[in-house]
C-alpha positions in Angstrom: -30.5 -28.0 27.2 -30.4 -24.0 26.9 -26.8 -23.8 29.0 -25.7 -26.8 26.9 -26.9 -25.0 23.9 -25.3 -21.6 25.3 -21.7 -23.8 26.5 -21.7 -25.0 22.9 -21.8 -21.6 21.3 -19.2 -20.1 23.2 -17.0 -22.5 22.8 -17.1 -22.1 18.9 -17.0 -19.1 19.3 -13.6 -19.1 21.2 -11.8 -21.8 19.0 -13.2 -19.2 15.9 -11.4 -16.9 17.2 -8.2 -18.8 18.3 -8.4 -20.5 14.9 -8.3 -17.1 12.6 -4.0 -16.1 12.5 -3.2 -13.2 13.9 -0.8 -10.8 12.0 2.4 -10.8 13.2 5.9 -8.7 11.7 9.4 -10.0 11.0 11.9 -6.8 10.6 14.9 -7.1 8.5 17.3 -4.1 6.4 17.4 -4.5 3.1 20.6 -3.9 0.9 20.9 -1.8 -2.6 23.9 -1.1 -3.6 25.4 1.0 -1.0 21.5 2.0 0.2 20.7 0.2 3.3 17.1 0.0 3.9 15.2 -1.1 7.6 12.2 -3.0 6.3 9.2 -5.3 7.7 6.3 -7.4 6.7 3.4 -8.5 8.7 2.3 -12.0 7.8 -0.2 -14.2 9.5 1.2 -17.2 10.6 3.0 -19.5 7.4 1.4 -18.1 4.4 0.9 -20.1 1.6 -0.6 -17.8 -1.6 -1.3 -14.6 0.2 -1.9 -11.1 -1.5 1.0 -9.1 -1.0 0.5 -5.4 -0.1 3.1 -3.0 -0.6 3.0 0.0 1.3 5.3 3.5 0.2 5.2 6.0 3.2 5.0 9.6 2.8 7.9 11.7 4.1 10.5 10.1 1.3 13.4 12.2 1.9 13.0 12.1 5.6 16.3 12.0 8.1 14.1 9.6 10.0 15.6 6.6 8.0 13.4 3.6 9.6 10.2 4.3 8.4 9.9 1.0 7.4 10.1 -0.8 10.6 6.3 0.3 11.2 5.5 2.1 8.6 3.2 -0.6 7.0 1.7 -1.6 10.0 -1.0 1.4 9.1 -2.4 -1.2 7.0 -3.1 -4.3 9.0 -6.4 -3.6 10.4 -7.7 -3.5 7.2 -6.2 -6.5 6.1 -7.8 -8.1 9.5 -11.3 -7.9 8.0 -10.4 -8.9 4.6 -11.0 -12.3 2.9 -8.0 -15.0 2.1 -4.4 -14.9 3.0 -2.7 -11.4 3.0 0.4 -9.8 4.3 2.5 -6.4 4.1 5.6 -5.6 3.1 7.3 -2.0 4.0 10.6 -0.5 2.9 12.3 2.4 4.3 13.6 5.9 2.0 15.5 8.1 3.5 17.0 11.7 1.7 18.7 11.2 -1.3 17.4 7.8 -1.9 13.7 8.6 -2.3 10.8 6.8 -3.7 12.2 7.5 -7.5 15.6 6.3 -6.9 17.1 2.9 -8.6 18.3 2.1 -4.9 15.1 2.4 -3.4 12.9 0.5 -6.0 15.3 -2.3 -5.8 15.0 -2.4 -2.1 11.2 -3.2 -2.8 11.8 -6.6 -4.9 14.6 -7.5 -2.6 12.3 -7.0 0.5 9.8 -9.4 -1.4 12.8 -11.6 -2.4 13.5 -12.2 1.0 9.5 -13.0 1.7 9.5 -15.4 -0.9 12.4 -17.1 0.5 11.0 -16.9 3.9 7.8 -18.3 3.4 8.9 -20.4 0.0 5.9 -18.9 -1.8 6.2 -17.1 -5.8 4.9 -13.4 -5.6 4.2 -12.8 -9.3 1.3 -10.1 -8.7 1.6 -7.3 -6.0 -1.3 -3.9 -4.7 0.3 -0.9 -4.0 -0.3 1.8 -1.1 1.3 5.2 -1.3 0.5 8.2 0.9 1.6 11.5 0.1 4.6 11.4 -1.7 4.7 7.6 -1.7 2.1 7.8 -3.6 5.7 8.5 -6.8 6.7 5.3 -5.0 3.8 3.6 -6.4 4.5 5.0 -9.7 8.4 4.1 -9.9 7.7 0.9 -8.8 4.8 0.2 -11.7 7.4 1.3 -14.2 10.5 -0.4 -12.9 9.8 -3.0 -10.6 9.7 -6.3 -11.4 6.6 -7.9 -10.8 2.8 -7.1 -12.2 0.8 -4.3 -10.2 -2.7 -5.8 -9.7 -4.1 -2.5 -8.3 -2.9 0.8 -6.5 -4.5 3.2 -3.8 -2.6 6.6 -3.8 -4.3 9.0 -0.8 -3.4 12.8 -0.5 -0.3 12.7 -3.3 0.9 14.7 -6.2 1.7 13.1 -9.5 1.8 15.5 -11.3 5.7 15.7 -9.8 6.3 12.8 -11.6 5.2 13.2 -15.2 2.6 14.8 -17.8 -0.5 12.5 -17.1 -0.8 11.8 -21.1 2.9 11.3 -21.1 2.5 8.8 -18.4 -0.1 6.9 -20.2 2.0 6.0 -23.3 3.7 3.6 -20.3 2.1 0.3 -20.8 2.5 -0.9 -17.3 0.6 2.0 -16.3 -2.4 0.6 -17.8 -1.6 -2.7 -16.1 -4.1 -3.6 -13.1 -6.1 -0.3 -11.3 -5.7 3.2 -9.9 -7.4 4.6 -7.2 -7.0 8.3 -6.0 -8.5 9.7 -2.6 -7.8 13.1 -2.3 -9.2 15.9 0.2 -10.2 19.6 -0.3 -8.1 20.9 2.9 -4.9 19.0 1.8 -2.3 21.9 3.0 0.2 20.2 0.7 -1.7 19.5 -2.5 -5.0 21.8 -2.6 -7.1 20.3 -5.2 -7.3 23.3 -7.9 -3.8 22.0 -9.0 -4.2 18.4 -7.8 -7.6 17.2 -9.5 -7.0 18.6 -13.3 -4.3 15.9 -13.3 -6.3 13.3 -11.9 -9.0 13.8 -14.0 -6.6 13.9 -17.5 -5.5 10.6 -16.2 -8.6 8.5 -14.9 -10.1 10.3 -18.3 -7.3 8.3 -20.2 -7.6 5.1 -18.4 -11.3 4.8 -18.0 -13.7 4.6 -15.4 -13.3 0.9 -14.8 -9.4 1.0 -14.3 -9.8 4.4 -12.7 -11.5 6.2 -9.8 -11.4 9.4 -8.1 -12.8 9.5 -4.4 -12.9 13.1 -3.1 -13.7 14.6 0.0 -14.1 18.5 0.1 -13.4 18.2 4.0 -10.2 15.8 3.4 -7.1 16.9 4.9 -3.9 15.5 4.1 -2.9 13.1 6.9 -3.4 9.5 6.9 -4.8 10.3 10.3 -7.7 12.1 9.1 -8.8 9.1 6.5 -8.8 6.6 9.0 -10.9 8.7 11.1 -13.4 9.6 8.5 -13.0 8.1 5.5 -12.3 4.2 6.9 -14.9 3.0 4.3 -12.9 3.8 1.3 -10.2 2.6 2.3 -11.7 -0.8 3.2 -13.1 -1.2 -0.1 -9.7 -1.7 -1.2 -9.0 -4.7 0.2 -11.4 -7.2 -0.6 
């Protein structure tokens, strides 16, 4: 009865296992105007009403123009441990079309476009991911792009290149769906005595439920170095 009892578990076990869809990426370039952008998204299996992730890589104006291809990747073990359907959908910049150009927000919607035709599913509602300076992707595409922002995570990035943080607040779409900053105290790029002031105007101005800063005074400004100590918080992000 015991190795009947122990077959049994192993075996539901196994078709657990087989049974949960494992992410997997279609690759595709994008055209803007004259802007062509390499892009993917990582799916599991035939979604039906997943939540779309949207990930902006850091390095915007980068000659390395095909970021995109694996750029979003970064996010799918996270995803993996999430509940409900999910997938990730990543868009290339590249020099002079950067994170705020019309080009490259476009390329975004068209990206999702394509996975709505893909999958024939309605994306009404996206969550955001920047790092570094994707982290003014985020931003553009809240104020230009054309579907509603559920929630944002920005980690290691500067908005203050963007705008005034009361100026940015008079936006309406900026106070659409959440914000949440993680920011380190050994970023080489942004050290936090010019990077936290800002944040803290604009959480102050949105409020502690639609805003939070997480810092780290040992954070450093590489993805890399989240993942490695910070997993948690990033986690919590995707419920």
């Amino acid at each position: 009865m015991k190795i009947l009892v122990a077959v049994l578990l192993m075996l539901s076990f196994a078709f657990s296992e087989t049974t949960v869809p494992k992410f997997s990426a279609d690759s595709l370039v994008i055209s803007a105007g004259d802007f062509s952008s390499p892009a993917a998204f990582w799916h599991q299996g035939n979604i039906k009403l997943p939540q779309i992730y949207v990930w902006f890589h850091g390095g915007m104006q980068s000659s390395k123009c095909a970021k995109g291809y694996e750029a979003g990747k970064a996010l799918v073990p996270f995803l993996e441990k999430a509940s409900g359907e999910s997938a990730v959908v990543s868009v290339s910049a590249c020099k002079e079309n950067h994170w705020l150009t019309q080009q490259a927000l476009l390329a975004v919607d068209y990206a999702l476009d394509s996975m709505e035709a893909r999958f024939h599913i309605q994306i009404d509602t996206v969550s955001l991911v920047g790092i570094s300076d994707g982290g003014l992707g985020v931003v553009g595409y809240t104020l230009y792009g054309k579907r509603t922002v559920k929630s944002r995570l920005l980690i290691s990035t500067n908005l203050a290149a963007v705008a005034d943080a009361q100026n940015l607040l008079r936006d309406p779409k900026i106070r659409e769906g959440s914000w949440t900053f993680m920011q380190g105290g050994l970023d080489r790029l942004y050290p936090p005595e010019r990077i936290l002031p800002w944040l803290e105007r604009f959480c102050s101005g949105l409020g502690a439920k639609f805003c939070k800063i997480r810092f780290d005074e040992r954070g450093e400004h590489d993805w890399s170095w989240w993942i490695s100590f910070r997993r948690a918080w990033i986690q919590n992000f995707f419920p």
